[in-house]
N, C-alpha and C positions, 0 to 999 in steps of 0.2 A: 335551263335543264340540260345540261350534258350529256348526249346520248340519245335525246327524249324525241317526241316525234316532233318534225318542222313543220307539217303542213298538211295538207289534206292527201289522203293517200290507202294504202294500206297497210298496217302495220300491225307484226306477232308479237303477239303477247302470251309470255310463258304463266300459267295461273299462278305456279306454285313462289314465282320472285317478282311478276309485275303487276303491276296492277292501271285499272286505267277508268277517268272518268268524262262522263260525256258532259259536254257546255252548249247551251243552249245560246244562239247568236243572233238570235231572233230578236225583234225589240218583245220587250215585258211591260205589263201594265200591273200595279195594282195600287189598293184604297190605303189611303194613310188612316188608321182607324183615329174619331174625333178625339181630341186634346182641348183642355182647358187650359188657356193661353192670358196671360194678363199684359196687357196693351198699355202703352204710352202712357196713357191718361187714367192707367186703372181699371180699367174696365176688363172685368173678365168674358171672354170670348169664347166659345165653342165651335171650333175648324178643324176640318179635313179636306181631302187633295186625293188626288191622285199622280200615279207617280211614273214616266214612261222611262225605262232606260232598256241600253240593251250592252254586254259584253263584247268592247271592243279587241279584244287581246286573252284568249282563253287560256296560255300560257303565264301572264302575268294574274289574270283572275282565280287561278288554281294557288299558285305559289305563294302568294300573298298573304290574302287570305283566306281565312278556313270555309267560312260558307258564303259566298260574295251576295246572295239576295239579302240574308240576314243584314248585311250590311248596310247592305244600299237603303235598307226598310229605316234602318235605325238613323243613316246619316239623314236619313229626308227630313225624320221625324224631329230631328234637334236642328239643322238647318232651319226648318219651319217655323216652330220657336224662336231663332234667334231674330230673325228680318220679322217677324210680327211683332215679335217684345218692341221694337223699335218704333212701333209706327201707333199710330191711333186709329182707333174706332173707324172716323171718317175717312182717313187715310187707307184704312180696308177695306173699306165698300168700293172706295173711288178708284183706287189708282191699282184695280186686279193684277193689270198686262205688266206694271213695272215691279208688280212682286212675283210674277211668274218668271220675268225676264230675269233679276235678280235670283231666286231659286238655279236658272240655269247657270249662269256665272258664277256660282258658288259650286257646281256638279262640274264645270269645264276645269275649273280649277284644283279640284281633286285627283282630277284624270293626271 
């Protein structure tokens, strides 16, 4: 943004030509509401999560995209999907920490 603000500060904002909004940089939590999920082996599943992130870059989260929580609800929610479709039943109960680990590798890589 050319011109825009760089940084923490004060800055005039005329009503009538700027405009301006605030970003939350706090880390966020919330519930990935349950999904019906069909596993490896066929089996249909019903999972939810919850989901921690927080805006690293308020400049590039405005510009981007239009509502960045919207996003991040939706990217978790098909992420989740896709590393479950993949595994089995057993494989879900068992191995938590390497599909949470994996969820995050998939959010790094976004970034």
């Amino acid at each position: 943004m050319p011109g825009g603000a760089k940084g923490p500060g004060i800055f005039f904002i005329l009503p009538c030509i700027d405009s301006y909004k605030k970003i939350d940089l706090r880390v966020v939590s919330f519930d990935v509401p349950p999904q019906e999920i069909l596993s490896k082996d066929s089996v249909t599943v019903a999972v939810d999560a919850v989901v921690y992130f927080r805006i690293s870059n308020a400049t590039i989260s405005v510009t981007n995209v239009e509502d960045a929580s919207r996003s991040t609800k939706l990217l978790a929610q098909t992420t989740l999907r896709n590393i479950l479709g993949t595994r089995t039943l057993a494989e879900m109960l068992s191995d938590r920490e390497a599909i949470s680990h994996q969820m995050q590798v998939c959010a790094v890589m976004v970034e």
